[in-house]
Biopython code that builds the backbone (N, CA, C, O; Angstrom):
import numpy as np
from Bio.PDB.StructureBuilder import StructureBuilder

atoms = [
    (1, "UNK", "N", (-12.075, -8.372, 24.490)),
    (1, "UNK", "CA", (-10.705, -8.199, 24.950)),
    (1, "UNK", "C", (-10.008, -7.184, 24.052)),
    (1, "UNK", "O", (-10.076, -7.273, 22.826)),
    (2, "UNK", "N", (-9.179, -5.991, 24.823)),
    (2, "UNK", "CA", (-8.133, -5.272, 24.184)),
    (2, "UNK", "C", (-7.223, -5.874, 23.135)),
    (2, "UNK", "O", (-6.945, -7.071, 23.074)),
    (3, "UNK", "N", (-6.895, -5.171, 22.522)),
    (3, "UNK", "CA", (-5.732, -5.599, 21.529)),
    (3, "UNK", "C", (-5.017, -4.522, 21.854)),
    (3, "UNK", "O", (-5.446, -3.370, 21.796)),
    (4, "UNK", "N", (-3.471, -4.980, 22.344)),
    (4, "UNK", "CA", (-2.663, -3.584, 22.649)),
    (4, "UNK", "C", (-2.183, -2.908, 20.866)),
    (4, "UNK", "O", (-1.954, -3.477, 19.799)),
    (5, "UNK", "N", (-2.199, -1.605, 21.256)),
    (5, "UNK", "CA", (-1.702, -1.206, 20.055)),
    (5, "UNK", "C", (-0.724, -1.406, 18.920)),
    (5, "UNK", "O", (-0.996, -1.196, 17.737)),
    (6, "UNK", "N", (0.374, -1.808, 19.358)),
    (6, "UNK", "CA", (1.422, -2.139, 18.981)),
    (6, "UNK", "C", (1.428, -3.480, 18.522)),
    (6, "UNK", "O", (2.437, -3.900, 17.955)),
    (7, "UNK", "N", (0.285, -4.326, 18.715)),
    (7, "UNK", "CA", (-0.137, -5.611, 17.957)),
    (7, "UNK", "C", (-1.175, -5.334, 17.092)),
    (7, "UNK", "O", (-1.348, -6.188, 16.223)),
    (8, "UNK", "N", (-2.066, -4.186, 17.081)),
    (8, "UNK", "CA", (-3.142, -3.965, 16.130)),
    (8, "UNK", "C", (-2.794, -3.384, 15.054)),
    (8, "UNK", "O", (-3.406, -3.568, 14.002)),
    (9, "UNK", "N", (-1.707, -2.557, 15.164)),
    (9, "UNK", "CA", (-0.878, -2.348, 14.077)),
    (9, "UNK", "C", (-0.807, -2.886, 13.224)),
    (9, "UNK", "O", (-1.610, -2.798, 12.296)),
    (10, "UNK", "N", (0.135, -3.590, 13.251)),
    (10, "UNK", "CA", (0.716, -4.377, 12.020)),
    (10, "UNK", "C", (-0.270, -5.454, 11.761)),
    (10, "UNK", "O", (-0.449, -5.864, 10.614)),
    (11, "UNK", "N", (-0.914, -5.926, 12.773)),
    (11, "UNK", "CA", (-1.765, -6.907, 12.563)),
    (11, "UNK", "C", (-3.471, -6.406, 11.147)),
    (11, "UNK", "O", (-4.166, -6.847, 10.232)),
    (12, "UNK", "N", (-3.226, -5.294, 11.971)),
    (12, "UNK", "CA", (-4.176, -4.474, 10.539)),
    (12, "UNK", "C", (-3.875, -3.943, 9.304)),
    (12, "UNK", "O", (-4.570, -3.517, 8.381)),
    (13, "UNK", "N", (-2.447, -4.083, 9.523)),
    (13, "UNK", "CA", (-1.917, -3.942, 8.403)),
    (13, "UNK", "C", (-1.812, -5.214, 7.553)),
    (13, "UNK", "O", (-2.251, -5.147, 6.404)),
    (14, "UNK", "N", (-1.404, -6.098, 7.885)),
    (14, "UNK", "CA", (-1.743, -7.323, 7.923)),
    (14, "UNK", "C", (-2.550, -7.903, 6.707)),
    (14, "UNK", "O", (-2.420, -8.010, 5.487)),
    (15, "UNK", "N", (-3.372, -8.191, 7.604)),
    (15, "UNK", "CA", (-5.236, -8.490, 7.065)),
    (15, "UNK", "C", (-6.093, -7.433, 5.971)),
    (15, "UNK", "O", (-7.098, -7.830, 5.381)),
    (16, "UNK", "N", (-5.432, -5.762, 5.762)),
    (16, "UNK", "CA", (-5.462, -4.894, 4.905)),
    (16, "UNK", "C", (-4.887, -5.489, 3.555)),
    (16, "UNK", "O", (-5.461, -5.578, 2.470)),
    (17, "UNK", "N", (-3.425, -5.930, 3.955)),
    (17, "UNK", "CA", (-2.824, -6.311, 2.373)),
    (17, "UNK", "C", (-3.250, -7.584, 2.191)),
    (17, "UNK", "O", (-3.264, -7.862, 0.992)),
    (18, "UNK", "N", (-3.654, -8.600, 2.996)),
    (18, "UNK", "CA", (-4.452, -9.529, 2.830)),
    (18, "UNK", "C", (-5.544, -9.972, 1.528)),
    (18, "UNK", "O", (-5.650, -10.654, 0.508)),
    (19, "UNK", "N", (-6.354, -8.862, 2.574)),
    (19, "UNK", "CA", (-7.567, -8.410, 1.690)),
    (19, "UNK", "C", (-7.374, -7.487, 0.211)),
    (19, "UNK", "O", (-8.067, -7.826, -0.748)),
    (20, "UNK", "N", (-6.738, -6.713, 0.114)),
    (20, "UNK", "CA", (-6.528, -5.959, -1.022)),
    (20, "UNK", "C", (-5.501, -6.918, -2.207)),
    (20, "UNK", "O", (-5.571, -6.523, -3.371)),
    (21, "UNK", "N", (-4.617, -8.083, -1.937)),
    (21, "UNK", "CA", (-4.203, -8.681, -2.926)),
    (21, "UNK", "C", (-5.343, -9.421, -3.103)),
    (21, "UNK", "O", (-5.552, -9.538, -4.310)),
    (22, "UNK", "N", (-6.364, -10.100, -2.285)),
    (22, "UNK", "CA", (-7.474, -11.087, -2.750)),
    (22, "UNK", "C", (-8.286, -10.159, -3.741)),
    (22, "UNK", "O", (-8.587, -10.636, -4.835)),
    (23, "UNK", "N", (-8.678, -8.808, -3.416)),
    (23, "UNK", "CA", (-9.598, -8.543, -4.037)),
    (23, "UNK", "C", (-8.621, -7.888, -5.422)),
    (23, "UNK", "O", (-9.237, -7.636, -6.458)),
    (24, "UNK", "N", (-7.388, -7.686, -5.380)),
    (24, "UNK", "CA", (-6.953, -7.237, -6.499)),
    (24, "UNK", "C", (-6.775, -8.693, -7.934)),
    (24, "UNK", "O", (-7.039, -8.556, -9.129)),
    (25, "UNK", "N", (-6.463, -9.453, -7.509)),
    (25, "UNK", "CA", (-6.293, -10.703, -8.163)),
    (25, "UNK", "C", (-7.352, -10.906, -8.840)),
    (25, "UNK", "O", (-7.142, -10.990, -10.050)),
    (26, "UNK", "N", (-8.795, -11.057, -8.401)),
    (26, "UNK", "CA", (-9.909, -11.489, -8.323)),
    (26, "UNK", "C", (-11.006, -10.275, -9.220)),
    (26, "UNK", "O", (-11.974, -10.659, -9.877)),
    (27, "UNK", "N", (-10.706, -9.136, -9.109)),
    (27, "UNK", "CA", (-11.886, -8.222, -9.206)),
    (27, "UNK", "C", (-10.792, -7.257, -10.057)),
    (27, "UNK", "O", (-11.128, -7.109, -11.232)),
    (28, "UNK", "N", (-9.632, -6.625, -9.698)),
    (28, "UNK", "CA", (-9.092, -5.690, -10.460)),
    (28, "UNK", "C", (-8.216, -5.998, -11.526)),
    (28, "UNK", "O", (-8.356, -5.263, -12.504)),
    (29, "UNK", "N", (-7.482, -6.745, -11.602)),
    (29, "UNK", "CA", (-6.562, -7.654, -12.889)),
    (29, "UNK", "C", (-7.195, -8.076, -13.333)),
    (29, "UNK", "O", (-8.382, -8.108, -13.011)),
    (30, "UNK", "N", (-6.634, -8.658, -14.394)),
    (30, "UNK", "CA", (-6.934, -9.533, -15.329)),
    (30, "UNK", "C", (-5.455, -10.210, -15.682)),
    (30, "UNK", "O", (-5.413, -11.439, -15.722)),
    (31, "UNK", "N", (-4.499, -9.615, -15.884)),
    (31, "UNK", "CA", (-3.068, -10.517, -16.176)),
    (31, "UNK", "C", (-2.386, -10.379, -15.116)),
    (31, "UNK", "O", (-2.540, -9.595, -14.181)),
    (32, "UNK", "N", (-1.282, -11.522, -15.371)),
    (32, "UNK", "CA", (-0.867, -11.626, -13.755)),
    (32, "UNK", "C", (1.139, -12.440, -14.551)),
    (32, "UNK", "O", (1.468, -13.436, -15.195)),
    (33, "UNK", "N", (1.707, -11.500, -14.080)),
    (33, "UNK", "CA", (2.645, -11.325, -14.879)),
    (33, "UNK", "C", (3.750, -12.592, -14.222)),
    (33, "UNK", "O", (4.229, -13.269, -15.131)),
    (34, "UNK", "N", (4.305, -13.084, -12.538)),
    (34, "UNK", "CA", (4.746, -14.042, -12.309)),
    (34, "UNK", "C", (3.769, -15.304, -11.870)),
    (34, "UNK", "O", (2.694, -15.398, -11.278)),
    (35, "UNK", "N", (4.526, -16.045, -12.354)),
    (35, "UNK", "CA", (3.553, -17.950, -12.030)),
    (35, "UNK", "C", (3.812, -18.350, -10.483)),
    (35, "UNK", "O", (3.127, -19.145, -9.841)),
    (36, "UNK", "N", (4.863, -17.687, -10.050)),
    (36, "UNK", "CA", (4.799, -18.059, -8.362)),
    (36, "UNK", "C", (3.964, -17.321, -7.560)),
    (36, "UNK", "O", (4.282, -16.144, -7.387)),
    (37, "UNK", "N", (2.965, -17.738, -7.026)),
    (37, "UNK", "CA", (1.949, -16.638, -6.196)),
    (37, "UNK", "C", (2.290, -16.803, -5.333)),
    (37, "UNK", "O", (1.313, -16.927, -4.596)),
    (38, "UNK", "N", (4.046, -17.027, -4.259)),
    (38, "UNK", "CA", (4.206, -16.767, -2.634)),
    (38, "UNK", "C", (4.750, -15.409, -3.349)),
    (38, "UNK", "O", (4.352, -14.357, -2.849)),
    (39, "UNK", "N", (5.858, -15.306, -4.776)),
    (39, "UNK", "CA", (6.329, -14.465, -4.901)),
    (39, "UNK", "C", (5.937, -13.213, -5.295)),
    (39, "UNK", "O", (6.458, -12.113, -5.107)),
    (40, "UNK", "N", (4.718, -13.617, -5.998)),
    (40, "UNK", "CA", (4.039, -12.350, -6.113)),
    (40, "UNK", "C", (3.390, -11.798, -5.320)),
    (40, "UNK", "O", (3.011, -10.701, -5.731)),
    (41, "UNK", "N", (3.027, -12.074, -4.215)),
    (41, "UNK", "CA", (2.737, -11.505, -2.729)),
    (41, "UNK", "C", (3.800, -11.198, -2.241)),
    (41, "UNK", "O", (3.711, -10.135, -1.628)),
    (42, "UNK", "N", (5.084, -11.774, -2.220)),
    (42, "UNK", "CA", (5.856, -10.582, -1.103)),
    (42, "UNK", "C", (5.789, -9.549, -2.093)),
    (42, "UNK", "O", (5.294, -8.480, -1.736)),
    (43, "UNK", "N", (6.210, -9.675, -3.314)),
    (43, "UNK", "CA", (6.533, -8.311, -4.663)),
    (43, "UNK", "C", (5.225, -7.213, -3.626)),
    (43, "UNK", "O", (5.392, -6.237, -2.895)),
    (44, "UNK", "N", (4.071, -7.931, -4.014)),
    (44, "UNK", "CA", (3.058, -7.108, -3.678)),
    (44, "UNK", "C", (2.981, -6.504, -2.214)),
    (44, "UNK", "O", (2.266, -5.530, -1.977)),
    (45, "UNK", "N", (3.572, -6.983, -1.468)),
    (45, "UNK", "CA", (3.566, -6.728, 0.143)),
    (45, "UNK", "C", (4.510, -5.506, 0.222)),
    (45, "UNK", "O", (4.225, -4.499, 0.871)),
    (46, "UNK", "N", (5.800, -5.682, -0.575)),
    (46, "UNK", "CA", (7.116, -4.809, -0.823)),
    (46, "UNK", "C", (6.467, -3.824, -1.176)),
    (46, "UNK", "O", (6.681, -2.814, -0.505)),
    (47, "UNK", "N", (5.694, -3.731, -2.047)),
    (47, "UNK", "CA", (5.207, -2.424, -3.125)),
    (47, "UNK", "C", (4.118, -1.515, -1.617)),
    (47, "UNK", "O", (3.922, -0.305, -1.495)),
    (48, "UNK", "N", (3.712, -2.440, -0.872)),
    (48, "UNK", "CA", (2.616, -1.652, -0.029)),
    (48, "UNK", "C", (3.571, -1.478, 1.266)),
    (48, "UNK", "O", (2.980, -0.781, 2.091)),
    (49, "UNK", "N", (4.710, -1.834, 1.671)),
    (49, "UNK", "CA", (5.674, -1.106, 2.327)),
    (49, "UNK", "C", (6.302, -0.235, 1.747)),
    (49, "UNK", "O", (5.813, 0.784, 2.233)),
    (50, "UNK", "N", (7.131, 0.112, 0.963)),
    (50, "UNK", "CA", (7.186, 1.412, 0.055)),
    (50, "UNK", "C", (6.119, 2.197, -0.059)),
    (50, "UNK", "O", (6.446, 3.354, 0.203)),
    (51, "UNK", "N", (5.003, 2.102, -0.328)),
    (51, "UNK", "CA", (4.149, 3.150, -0.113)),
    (51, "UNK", "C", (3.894, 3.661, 1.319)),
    (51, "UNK", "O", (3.855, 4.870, 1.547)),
    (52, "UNK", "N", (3.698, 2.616, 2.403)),
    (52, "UNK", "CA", (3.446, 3.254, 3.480)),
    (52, "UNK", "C", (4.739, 4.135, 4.269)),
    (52, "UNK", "O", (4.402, 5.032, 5.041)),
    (53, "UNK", "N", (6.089, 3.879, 4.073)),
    (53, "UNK", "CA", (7.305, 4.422, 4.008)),
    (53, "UNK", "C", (7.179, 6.080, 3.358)),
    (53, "UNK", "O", (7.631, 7.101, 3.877)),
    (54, "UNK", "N", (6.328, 5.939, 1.919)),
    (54, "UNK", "CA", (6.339, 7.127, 1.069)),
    (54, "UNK", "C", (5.234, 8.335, 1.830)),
    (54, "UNK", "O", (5.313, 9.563, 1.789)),
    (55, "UNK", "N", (4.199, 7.448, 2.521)),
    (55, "UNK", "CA", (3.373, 8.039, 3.143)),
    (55, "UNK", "C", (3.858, 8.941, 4.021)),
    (55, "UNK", "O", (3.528, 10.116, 4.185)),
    (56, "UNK", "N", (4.612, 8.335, 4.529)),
    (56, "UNK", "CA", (5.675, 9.158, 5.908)),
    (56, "UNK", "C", (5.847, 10.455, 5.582)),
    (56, "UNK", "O", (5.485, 11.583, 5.917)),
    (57, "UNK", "N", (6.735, 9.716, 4.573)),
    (57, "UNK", "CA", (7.854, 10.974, 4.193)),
    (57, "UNK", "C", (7.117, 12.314, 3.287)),
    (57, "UNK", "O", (7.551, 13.460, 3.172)),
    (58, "UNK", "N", (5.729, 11.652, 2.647)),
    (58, "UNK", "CA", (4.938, 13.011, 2.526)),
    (58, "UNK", "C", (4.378, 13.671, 3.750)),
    (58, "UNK", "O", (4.308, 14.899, 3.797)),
    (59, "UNK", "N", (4.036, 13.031, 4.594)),
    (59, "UNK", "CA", (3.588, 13.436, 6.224)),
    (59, "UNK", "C", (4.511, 14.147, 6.786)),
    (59, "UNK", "O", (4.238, 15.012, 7.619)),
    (60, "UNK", "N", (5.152, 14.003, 6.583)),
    (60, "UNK", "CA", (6.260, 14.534, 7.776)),
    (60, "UNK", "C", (6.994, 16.004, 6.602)),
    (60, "UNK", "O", (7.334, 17.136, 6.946)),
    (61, "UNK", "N", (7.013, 15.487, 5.475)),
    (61, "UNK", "CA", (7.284, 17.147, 4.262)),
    (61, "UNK", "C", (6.420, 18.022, 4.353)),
    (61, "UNK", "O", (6.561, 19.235, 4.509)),
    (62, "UNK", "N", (5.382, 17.329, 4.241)),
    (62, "UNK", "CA", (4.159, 18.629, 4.259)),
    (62, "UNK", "C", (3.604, 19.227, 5.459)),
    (62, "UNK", "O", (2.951, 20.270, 5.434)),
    (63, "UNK", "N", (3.792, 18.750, 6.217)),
    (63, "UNK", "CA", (3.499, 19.135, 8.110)),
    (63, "UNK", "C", (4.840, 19.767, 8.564)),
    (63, "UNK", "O", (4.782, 20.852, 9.143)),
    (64, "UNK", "N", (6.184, 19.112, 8.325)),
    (64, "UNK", "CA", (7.019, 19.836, 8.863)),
    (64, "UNK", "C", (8.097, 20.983, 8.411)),
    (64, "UNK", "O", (8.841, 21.742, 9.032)),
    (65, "UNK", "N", (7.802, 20.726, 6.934)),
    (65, "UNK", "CA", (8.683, 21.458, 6.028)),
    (65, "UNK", "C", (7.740, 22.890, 5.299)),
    (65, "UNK", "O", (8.330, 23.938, 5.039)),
    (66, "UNK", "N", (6.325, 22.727, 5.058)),
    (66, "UNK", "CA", (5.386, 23.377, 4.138)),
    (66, "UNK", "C", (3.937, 23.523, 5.065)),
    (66, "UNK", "O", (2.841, 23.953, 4.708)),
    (67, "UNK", "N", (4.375, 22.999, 6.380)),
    (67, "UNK", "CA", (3.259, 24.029, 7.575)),
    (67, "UNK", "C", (2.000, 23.801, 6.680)),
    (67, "UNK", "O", (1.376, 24.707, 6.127)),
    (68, "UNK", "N", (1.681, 22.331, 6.606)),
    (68, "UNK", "CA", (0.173, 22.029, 5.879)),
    (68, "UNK", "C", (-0.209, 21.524, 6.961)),
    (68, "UNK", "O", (0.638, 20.984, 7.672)),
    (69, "UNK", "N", (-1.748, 21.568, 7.420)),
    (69, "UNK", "CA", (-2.709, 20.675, 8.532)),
    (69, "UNK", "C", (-2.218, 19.205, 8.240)),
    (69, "UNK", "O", (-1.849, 18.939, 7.096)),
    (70, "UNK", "N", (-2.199, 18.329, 9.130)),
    (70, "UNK", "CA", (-2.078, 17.069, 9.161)),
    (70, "UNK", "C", (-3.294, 16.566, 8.213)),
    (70, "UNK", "O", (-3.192, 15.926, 7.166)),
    (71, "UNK", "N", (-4.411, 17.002, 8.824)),
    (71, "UNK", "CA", (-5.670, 16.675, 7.869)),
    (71, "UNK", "C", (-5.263, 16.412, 6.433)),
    (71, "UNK", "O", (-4.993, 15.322, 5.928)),
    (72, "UNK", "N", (-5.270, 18.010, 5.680)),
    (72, "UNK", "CA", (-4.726, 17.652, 4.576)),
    (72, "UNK", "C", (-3.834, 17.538, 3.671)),
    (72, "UNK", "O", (-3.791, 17.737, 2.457)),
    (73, "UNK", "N", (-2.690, 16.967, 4.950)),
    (73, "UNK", "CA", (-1.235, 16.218, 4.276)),
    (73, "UNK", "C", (-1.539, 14.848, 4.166)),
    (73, "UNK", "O", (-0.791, 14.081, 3.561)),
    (74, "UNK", "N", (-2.818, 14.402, 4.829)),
    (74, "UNK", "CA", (-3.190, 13.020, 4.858)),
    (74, "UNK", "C", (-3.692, 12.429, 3.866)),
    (74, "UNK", "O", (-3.366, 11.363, 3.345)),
    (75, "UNK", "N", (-5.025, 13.617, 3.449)),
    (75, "UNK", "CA", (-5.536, 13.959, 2.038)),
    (75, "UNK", "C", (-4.597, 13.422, 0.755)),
    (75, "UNK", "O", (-4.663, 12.424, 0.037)),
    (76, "UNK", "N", (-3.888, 14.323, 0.805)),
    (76, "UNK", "CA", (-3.138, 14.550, -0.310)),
    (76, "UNK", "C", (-2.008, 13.348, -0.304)),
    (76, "UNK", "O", (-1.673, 12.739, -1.320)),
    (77, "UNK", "N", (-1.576, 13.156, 0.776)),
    (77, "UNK", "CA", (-0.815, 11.508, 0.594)),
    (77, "UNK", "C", (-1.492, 10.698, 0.374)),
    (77, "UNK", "O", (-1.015, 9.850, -0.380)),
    (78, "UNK", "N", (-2.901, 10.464, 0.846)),
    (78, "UNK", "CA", (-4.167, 9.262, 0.610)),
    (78, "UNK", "C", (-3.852, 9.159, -0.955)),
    (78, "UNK", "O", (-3.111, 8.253, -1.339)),
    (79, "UNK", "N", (-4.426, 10.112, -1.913)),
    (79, "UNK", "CA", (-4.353, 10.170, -3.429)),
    (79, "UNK", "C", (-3.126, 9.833, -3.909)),
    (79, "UNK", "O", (-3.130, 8.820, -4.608)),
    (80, "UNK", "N", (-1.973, 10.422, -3.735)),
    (80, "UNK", "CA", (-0.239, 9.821, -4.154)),
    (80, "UNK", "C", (-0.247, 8.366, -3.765)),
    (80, "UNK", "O", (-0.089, 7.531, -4.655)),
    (81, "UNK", "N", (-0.410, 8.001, -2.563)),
    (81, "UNK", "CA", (0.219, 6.430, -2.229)),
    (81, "UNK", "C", (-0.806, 5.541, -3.194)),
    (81, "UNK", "O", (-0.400, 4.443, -3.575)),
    (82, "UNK", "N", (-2.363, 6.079, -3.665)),
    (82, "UNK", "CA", (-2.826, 5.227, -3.864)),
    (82, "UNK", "C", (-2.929, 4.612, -5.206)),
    (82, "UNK", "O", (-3.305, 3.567, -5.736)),
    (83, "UNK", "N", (-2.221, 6.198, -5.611)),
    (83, "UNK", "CA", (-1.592, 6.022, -7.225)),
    (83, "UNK", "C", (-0.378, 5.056, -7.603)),
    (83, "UNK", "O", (-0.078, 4.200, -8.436)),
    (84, "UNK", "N", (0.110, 5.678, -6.545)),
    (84, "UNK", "CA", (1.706, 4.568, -6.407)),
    (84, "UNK", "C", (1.679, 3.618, -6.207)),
    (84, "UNK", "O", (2.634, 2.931, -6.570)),
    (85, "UNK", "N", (0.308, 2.868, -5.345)),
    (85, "UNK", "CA", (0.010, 1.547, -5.042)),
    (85, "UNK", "C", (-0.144, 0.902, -6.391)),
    (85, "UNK", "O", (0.621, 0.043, -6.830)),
    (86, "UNK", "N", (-1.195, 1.386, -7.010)),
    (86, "UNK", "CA", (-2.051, 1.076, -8.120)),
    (86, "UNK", "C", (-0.842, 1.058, -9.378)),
    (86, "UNK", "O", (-0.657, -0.078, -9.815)),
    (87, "UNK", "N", (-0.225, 1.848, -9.850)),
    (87, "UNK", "CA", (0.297, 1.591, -11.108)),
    (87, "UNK", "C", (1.806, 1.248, -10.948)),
    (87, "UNK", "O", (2.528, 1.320, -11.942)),
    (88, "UNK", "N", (2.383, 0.827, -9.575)),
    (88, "UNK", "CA", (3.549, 0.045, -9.287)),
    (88, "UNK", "C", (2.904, -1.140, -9.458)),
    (88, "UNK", "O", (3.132, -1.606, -10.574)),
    (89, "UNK", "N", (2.147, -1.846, -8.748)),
    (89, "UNK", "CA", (1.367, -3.047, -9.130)),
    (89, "UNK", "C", (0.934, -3.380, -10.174)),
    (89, "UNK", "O", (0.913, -4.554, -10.546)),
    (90, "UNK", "N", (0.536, -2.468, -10.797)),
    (90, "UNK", "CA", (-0.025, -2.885, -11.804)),
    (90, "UNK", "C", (1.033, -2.992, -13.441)),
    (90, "UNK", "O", (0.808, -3.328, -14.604)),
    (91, "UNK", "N", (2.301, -2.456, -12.604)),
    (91, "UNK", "CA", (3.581, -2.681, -13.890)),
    (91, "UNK", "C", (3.902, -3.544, -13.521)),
    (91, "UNK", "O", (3.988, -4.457, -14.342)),
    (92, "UNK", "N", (4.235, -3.804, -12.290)),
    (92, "UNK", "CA", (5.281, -4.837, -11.829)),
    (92, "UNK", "C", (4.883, -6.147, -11.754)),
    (92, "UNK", "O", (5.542, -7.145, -12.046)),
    (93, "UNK", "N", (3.535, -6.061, -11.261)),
    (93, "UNK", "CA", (2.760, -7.578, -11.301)),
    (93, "UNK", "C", (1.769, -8.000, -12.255)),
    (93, "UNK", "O", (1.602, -9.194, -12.502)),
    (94, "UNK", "N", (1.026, -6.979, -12.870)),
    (94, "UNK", "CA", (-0.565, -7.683, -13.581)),
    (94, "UNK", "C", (-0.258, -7.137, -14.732)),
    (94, "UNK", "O", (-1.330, -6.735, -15.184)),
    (95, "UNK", "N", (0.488, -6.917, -15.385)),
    (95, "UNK", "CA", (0.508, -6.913, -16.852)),
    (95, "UNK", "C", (1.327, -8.082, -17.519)),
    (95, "UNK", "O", (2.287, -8.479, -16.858)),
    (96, "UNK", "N", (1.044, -8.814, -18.972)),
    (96, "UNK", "CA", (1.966, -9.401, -19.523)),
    (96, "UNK", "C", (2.810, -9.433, -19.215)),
    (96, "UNK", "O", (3.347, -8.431, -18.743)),
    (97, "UNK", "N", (3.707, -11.163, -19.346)),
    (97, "UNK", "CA", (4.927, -10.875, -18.997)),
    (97, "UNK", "C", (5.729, -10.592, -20.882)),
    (97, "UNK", "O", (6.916, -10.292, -21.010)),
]
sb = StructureBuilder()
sb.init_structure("model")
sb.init_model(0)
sb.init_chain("A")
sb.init_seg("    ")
for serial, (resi, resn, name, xyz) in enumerate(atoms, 1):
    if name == "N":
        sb.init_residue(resn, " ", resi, " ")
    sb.init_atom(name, np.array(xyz, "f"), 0.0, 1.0, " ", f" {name:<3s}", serial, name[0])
structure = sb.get_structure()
């Protein structure tokens, strides 16, 4: 059965941050800076909406402002968001408190 788009969306988005706080907890930390883990999942959910927000707005600068291929405005946002993912998280949530 189809999944209409507009439910696979978010729904993959979803099950993405899902998976990436399990495996970040588990495999990439080691300290884990608040004792509430609903709250440190939205923190963490927040931090991966801001990035995908930031994604945009490099998409749409570099394609519409600086006439770069979509290809590699995608590129080049892939590497930024994933930096921004990584060491926003990793200040805000997995270091000492």
């Amino acid at each position: 059965a189809a999944v209409d788009y507009l439910v696979a969306a978010p729904l993959g988005f979803a099950l993405g941050l899902a998976t990436i706080y399990l495996l970040s907890i588990r495999w990439v930390f080691r300290e884990r800076r608040l004792a509430d883990r609903k709250a440190e999942f939205a923190l963490f959910a927040l931090i991966g909406l801001a990035g995908m927000a930031l994604n945009q707005l490099i998409l749409f600068a570099a394609v519409q402002w600086m006439a770069v291929s979509f290809e590699l405005a995608k590129i080049i946002s892939a590497g930024i968001i994933f930096c921004f993912n990584f060491v926003s998280r990793k200040l805000l949530l997995f270091t000492r408190r």
